[in-house]
Phi, psi and omega in degrees: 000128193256163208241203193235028172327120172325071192319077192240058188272134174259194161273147180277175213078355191274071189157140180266138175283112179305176043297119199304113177260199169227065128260295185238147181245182209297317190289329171265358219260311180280305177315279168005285173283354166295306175305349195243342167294322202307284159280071185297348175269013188285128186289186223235021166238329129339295181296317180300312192295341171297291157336293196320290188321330189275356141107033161240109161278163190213095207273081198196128180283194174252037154282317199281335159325302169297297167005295169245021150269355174303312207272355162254022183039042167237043194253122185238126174356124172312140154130198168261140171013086188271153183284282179293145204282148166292151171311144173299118195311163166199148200194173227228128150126168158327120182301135183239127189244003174200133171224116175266106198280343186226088152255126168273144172096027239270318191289334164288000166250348152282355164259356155322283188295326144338308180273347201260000188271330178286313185103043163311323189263016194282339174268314177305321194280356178300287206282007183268301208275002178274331185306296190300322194260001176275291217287321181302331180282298180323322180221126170266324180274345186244156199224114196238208152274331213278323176310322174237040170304112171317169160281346181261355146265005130319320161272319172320328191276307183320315201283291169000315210257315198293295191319313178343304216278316192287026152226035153096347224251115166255299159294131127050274201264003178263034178275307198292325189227005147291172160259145141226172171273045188292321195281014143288312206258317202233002181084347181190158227231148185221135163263129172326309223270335145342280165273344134333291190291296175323328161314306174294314172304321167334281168317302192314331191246008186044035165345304199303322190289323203288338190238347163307305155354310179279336168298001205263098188305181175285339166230125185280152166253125191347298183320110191235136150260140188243151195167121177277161201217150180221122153279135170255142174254171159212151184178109193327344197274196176250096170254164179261153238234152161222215182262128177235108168303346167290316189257012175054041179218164185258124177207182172311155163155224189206141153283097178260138134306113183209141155241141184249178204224144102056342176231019162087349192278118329175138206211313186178153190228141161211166188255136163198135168320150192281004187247024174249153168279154190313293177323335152290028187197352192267265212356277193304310166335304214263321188288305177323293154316335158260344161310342183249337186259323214043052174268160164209019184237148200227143144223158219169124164302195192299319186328286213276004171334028181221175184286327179292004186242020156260332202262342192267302199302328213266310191293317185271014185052037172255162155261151168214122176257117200224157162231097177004116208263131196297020174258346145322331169207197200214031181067241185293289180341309177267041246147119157269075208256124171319187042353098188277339191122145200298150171272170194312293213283354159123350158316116175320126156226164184234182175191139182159174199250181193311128189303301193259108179316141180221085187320325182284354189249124170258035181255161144341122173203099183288113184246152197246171201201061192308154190303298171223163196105176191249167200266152245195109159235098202262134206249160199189109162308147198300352184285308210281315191274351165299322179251346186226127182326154190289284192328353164231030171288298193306303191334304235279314172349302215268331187286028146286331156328285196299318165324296175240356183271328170286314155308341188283297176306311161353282203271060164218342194266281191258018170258328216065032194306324197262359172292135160296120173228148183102069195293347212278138127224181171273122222242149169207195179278138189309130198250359180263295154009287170291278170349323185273334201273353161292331196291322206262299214289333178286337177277291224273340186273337170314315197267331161299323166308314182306315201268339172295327173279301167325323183306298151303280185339290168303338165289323200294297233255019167250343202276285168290001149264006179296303203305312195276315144007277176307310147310348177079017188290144174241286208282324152347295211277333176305305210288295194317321169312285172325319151306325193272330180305313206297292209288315192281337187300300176305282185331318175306313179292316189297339168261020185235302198304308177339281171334317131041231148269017172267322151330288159319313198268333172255035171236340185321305197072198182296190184277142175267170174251147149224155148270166179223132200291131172268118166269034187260350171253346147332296202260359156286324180264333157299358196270327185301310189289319200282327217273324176299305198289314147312307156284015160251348157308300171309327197267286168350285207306326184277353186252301200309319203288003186245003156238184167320290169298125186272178167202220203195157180283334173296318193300299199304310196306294202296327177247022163223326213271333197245024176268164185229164177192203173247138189257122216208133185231109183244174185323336186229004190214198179183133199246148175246160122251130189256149166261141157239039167278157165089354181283136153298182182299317188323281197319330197274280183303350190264346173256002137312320178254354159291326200286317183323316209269039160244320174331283171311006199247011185041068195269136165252154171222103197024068161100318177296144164299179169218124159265120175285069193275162181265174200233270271355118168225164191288127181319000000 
């Protein structure tokens, strides 16, 4: 990753090795003498205001000052400022060639380098730059910026974008009005209006299908978890409406489809309006994902239950492990079931297919039988009982939580999973519309059947009283009269209902318009949040495995990742200092053992070791 350096080179040897006293510390102790190579005749009540200017006090006169320019042989001759430079110092220890006394963000530039050590962005900018050349052949004619982007600005902008969300940046335009550290971490500084047009151009080349890959590790685990996620939008135009189960209510927004594979890692996200139900869209989903993962067991909530989406997975040769809704059975009782043997916590589980054959259904069904509580019946296509024992159904279930319902909040906190990108939309035919005028034409031919059979009825029961009439029947002919009264009553509501609904069915009017959201800058910057949210899974599973203490990735953001420190780049290493002010005691050791385990992990910055230190810096 590249940085911003000083062009400066001394001889080596030229710089004293700091130790931090209790005045002055290693970060001012290097500023200091950075400042006195630029100018060494600069006098010393100068040099503080310089220091000053740089938003660092310094509690030290300029006696204490002289001191240690004596002692660093940089002390300049009595008298005033002479115009030609002084001899060059000389001094014993590590060259020092760049120092940044004030950085933010200090823990997002040490996972910078972390990643460019994996060659994380390396594939992306791979499948950006294969994206760029399907299109020049496809549109020969057309001429954009994004066409002729070098790969080290296909990357800088890609990072530019990753990097948003862990410095605060969600939208866009808080590019124009936040601080961030880009032109530290990336070598330059980016304006919404910058990335904004690469985004968009992004879209233009249909990017997002083109970058799904680079999420797909080299090894996959059978397991695929599945789980829909709902965003709410808002917008004057007339859209189409579902649930977004976060804000309970029904309005506009998008539905992402995302699956994780078995190590929590992100497999693919696709977009669909919030008014399709899951079950219309997970088959073809699923079949995609193993085609690319070669996974072939889905687990996937209640959302997707019945036997025809066990017969369609059963078909396409997938497993889908699913559970039953309790309404559904009667506990033990409805099931002709085994006992397999208890779970860790003492639970009963059985296992077995329907008490009442039921030919057309093919799943499976493990009922769990809890100590207290009501009974948990999880269901599975024969792909789910060939490969994996029924006695690892509830595990494999209940580890969806974690998989995906807790990532999804992760990445709402620090992905920027629930941001809207992206204004365009699309008008097509009204699908709620269509739907009600389906809803009525089944009710009005329901109700035209109603009134044709009433209709026979009343001919039957007029026919009998013609009869009973003619024959001289009296209490007959009463009870027939009564009836035929019954039958004209009835007929009357069926032509009122009818009526209705025919009603109901012409206020409807002509076929109508809604829009629908273009999810093509969507599901690029979600490919951002999933690709952020993996790697920083990775880097955890990889810092926590090397301490004591466990933590969480929200715990790892507040006390490393959103800290500020210092930065000291000498000839053979490069030093980070994290501050700890505002930290407890708790917290001060646990980020004692993060810096040792960043320390122990040999992160380099071109080619330098990177060392990590704690901090006190002055308010």
């Amino acid at each position: 990753m590249q940085f911003a350096p000083i062009q400066r080179n001394f001889d080596e040897g030229s710089c004293p090795s700091f130790c931090a006293g209790r005045k002055f510390g290693e970060v001012e102790q290097a500023l200091l003498w950075t400042l006195l190579h630029e100018d060494p005749e600069c006098p010393s009540r100068v040099l503080l205001d310089k220091v000053a200017q740089r938003q660092i006090s310094m509690a030290v006169s300029i006696r204490h000052l002289n001191r240690w320019r004596a002692q660093w042989q940089l002390n300049r001759p009595k008298g005033r400022p002479r115009q030609t430079p002084c001899r060059p110092p000389v001094a014993s220890g590590p060259e020092v060639v760049q120092v940044t006394s004030r950085l933010s963000f200090v823990g997002v530039h040490l996972f910078a380098h972390w990643l460019d050590q994996q060659n994380a962005f390396g594939p992306v900018v791979v499948q950006l730059q294969q994206a760029i050349e399907a299109h020049k052949c496809a549109h020969p004619d057309d001429d954009f910026a994004l066409l002729h982007h070098r790969e080290q600005t296909l990357r800088r902008r890609f990072q530019a974008l990753l990097f948003a969300p862990l410095v605060g940046i969600e939208p866009l335009t808080a590019f124009d009005t936040h601080e961030h550290p880009l032109p530290t971490l990336l070598g330059r500084g980016y304006h919404s209006a910058t990335l904004g047009q690469f985004l968009g151009q992004l879209e233009r080349i249909d990017a997002a299908e083109a970058l799904m890959p680079a999420l797909v590790p080299q090894q996959s685990g059978p397991i695929t978890y599945v789980d829909g996620h709902m965003i709410a939008s808002w917008s004057r135009l007339s859209m189409h409406k579902g649930k977004i189960t976060m804000l309970g209510r029904i309005m506009a927004g998008s539905q992402a489809v995302i699956a994780h594979n078995e190590a929590g890692q992100a497999l693919r996200v696709e977009y669909h309006p919030p008014d399709l139900h899951l079950s219309q869209i997970i088959v073809d989903y699923c079949y995609k994902v193993s085609t690319v993962t070669g996974s072939a067991l889905f687990v996937i909530d209640r959302a997707v239950n019945s036997v025809a989406m066990a017969r369609a997975f059963d078909t396409q040769g997938l497993g889908l492990l699913c559970m039953l809704d309790d309404n559904e059975h009667a506990g033990l009782d409805s099931f002709a079931a085994t006992e397999v043997g208890p779970l860790a916590d003492g639970s009963k589980i059985s296992s077995g297919p329907w008490q009442a054959p039921r030919p057309e259904d093919p799943r499976h069904f493990v009922i769990v039988e809890p100590a207290e509580g009501k009974t948990l019946v999880y269901w599975g296509t024969p792909k789910v009982k060939e490969v994996l024992e029924t006695t690892e159904w509830p595990r494999v279930y209940r580890e969806r939580n974690e998989r995906q319902e807790n990532s999804f909040k992760r990445m709402i906190d620090h992905g920027a999973l629930n941001t809207n990108y992206g204004r365009k939309k699309i008008v097509g035919p009204d699908r709620h519309q269509q739907r009600a005028r389906e809803k009525l034409a089944q009710s009005l031919e329901a109700a035209q059947k109603r009134v044709n059979k009433k209709a026979e009825t009343l001919k039957t029961h007029q026919d009998q009283v013609a009869e009973s009439a003619s024959k001289g029947h009296g209490k007959r002919l009463e009870q027939r009269q009564r009836a035929l009264a019954r039958v004209e009553e009835e007929l009357r509501a069926a032509h009122h209902t009818q009526a209705n609904v025919a009603e109901h069915a012409a206020a409807l009017g002509p076929p109508g318009e809604r829009a629908d959201r273009d999810f093509r800058k969507q599901t690029i910057m979600t490919f951002r949040t999933l690709l952020l949210e993996n790697a920083l899974m990775a880097f955890m599973v990889l810092l926590w495995g090397r301490l004591q203490t466990k933590g969480s990735v929200d715990c790892l953001l507040r006390i490393l990742f959103e800290r500020s420190g210092a930065r000291m780049e000498t000839a053979s290493q490069v030093v980070y200092w994290v501050n700890t002010a505002g930290l407890s005691v708790a917290y001060q050791r646990l980020l004692t053992e993060v810096v040792a385990g960043l320390c122990a992990m040999d992160l380099q910055e071109q080619g330098k070791l990177i060392r990590v230190r704690l901090k006190d810096l002055p308010p």
